[in-house]
C-alpha positions as CSV (number, residue, x, y, z in Angstrom):
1,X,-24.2,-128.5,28.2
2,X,-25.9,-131.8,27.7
3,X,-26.3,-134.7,30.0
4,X,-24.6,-137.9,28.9
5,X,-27.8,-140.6,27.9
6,X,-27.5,-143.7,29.0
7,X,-28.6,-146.2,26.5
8,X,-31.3,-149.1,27.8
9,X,-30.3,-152.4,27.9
10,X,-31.8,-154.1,24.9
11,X,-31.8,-157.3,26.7
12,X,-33.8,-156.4,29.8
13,X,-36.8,-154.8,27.9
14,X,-39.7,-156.9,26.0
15,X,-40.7,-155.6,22.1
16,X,-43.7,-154.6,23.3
17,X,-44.5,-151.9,20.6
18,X,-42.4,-150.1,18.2
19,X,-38.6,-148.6,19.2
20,X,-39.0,-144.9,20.0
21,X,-37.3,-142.6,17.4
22,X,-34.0,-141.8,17.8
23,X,-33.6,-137.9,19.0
24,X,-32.3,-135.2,17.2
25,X,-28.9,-133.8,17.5
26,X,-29.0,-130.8,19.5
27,X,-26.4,-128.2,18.8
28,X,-24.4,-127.9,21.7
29,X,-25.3,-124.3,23.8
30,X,-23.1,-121.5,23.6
31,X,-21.4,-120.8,27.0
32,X,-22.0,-117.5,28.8
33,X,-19.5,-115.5,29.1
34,X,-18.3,-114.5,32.8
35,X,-19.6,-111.6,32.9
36,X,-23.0,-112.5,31.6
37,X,-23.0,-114.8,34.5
38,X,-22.5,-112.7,37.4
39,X,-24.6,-110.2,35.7
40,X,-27.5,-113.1,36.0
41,X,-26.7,-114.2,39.4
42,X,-27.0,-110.5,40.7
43,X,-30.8,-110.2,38.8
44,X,-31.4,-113.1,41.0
45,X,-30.5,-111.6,44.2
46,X,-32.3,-108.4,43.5
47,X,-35.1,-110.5,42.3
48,X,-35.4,-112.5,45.5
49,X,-34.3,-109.5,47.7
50,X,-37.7,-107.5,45.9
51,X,-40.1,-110.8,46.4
52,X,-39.2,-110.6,50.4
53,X,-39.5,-106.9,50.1
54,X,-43.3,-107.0,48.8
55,X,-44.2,-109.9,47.2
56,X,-45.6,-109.6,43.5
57,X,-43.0,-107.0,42.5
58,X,-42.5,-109.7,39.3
59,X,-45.5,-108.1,38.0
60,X,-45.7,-104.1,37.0
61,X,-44.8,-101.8,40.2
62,X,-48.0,-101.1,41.9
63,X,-47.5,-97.2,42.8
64,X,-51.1,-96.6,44.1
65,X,-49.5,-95.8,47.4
66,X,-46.7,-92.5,47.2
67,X,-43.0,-94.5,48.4
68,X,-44.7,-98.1,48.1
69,X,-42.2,-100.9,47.7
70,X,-39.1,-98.6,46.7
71,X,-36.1,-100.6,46.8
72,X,-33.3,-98.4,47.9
73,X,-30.3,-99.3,45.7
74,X,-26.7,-100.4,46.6
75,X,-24.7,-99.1,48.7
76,X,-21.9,-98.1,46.3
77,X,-24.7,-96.3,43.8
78,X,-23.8,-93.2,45.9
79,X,-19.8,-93.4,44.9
80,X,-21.0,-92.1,41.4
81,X,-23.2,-89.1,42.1
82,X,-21.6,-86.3,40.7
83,X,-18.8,-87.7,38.1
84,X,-18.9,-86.8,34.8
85,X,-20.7,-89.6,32.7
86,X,-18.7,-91.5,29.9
87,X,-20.4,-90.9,26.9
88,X,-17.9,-91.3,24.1
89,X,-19.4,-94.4,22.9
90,X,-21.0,-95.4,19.8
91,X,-23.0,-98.7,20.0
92,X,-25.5,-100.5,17.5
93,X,-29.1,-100.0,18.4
94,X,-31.5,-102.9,18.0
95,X,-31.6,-101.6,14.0
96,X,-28.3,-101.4,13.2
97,X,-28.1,-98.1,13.4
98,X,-24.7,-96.3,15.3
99,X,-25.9,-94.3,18.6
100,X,-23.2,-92.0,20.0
101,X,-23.8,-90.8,23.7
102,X,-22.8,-87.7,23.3
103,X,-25.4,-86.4,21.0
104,X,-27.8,-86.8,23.5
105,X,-25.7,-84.7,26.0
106,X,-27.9,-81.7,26.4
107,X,-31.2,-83.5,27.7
108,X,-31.8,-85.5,30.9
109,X,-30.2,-88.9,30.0
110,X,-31.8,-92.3,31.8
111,X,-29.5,-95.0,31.0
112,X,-31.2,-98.4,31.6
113,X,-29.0,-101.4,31.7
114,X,-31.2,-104.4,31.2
115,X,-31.9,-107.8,29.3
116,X,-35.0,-109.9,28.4
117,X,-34.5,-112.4,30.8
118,X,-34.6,-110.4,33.7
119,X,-38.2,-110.3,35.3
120,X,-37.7,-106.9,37.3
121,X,-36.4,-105.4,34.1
122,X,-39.3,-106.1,32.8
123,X,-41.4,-105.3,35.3
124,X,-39.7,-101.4,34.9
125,X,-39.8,-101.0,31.0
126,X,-43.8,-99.6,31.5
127,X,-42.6,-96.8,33.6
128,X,-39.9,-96.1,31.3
129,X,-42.3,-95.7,28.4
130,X,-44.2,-93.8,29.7
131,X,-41.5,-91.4,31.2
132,X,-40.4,-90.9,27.9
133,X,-43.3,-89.7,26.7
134,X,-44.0,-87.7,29.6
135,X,-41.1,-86.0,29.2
136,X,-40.2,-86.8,25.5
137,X,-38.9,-82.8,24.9
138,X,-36.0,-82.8,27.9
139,X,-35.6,-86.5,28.7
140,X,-34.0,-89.4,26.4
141,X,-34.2,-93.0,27.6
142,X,-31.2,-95.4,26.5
143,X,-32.6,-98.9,27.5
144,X,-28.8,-100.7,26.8
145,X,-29.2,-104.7,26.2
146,X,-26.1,-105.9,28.6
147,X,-26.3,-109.4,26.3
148,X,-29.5,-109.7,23.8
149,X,-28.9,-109.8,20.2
150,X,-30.4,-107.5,17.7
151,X,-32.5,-109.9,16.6
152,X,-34.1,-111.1,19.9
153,X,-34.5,-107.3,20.8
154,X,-37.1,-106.4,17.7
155,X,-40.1,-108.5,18.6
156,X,-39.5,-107.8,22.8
157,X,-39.3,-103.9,22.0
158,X,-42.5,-104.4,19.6
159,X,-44.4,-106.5,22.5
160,X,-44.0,-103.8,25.5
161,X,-43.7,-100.7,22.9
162,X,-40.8,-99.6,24.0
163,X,-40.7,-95.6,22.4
164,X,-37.3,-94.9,23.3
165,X,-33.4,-96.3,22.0
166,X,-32.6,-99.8,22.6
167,X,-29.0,-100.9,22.2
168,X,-27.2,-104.0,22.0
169,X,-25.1,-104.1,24.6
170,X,-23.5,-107.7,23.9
171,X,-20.4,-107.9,24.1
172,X,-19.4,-104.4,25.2
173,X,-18.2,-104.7,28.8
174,X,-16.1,-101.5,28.4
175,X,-19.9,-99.6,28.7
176,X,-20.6,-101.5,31.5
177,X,-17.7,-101.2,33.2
178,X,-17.7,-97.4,32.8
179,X,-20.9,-96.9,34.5
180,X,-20.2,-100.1,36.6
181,X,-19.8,-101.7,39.5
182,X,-23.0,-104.0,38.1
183,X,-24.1,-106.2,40.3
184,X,-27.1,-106.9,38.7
185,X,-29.3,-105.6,36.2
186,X,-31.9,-103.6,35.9
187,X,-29.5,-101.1,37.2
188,X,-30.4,-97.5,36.2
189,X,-27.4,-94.2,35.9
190,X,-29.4,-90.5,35.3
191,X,-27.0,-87.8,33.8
192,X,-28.1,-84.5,33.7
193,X,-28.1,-82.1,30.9
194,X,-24.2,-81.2,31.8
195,X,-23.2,-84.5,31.5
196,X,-22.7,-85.4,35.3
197,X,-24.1,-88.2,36.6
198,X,-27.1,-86.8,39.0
199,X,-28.1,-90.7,40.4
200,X,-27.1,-94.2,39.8
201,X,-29.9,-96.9,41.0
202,X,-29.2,-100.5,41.1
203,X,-32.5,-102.5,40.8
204,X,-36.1,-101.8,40.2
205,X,-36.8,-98.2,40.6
206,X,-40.2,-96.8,40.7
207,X,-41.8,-94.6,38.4
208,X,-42.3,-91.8,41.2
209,X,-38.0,-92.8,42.3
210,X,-37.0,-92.0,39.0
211,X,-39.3,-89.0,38.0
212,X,-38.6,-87.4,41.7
213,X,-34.5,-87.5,40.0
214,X,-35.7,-86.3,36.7
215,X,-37.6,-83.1,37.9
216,X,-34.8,-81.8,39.7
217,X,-32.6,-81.7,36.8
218,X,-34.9,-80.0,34.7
């Protein structure tokens, strides 16, 4: 949304030098939509929650100490251990390219809600990459975009080589909602080779909180 300018007075300024060029229209921005919203305000929270929590977690997760600056999760994250995971959707990936959940059923599945705006979510994608090459033969990343177009997801996935499956979320709140409540983003669900959902983890997660999960599903 744009402020309303208020023109000067012509009459209460001298001709001192030559009249500043008129601005550009500016197309006016597209609204966020609600959800995209609260999804921002919750990144916020966790952010700030993390800064009090250690201070620096903006940057990549320092994990020289074993259990160093693990953020516990919400709550409600616990409600969804154990339920069979949704996985009957098909959604672009950054490519165009359809991606149905179910093939992957089978493997360990990390399913990584995220965006590009969000600092701990990008703080996280290292440990991801290199998870999924750790484990590339029983584990499958899905990083899922909650509101990033295709084209904005290319150059970001080529900047932190990201090796795994990045889809465009946007616009598909019936994902979100079935793995939801989201508070926030990152927020992180593991289903396990059967299909049951093994851990749910809202906010940054460590690379030794997630590969503790993965190992016992293997």
């Amino acid at each position: 949304m744009q402020d309303d300018m208020n023109p000067d007075d012509a009459g209460q300024t001298e001709a001192t030098g030559p009249e500043p060029a008129a601005e550009m229209p500016q197309e006016p921005e597209k609204p966020q939509s609600r959800k995209a919203v609260w999804l921002a305000m919750g990144a916020v929270a966790l952010a700030l929650g993390l800064i009090w929590v250690a201070p620096g977690i903006e940057t990549h997760v320092d994990e020289s100490a074993p259990g160093a600056a693990e953020y516990p999760g919400e709550p409600e994250d616990a409600e969804a251990a154990g339920k069979p995971a949704k996985l009957d959707f098909t959604l672009k990936d950054m490519h165009g390219v359809d991606v149905h959940l179910e093939s992957f059923k089978g493997k360990v599945i990390l399913l990584n809600f995220w965006a590009t705006w969000c600092g701990p979510c990008r703080a996280e994608i290292p440990s991801l990459v290199e998870l999924q090459e750790q484990y590339k033969d029983d584990l499958v990343v899905l990083g899922l975009s909650v509101d990033d177009t295709a084209e904005k997801l290319l150059p970001y996935a080529a900047e932190f080589k990201m090796n795994y499956p990045v889809l465009v979320g946007n616009g598909r709140e019936d994902v979100q909602e079935a793995f939801g409540p989201l508070f926030g983003i990152p927020v992180s669900v593991i289903i396990g080779r059967d299909g049951v959902i093994a851990k749910k983890h809202s906010g940054i997660a460590t690379k030794e909180q997630i590969e503790r999960e993965i190992q016992t599903l293997l």
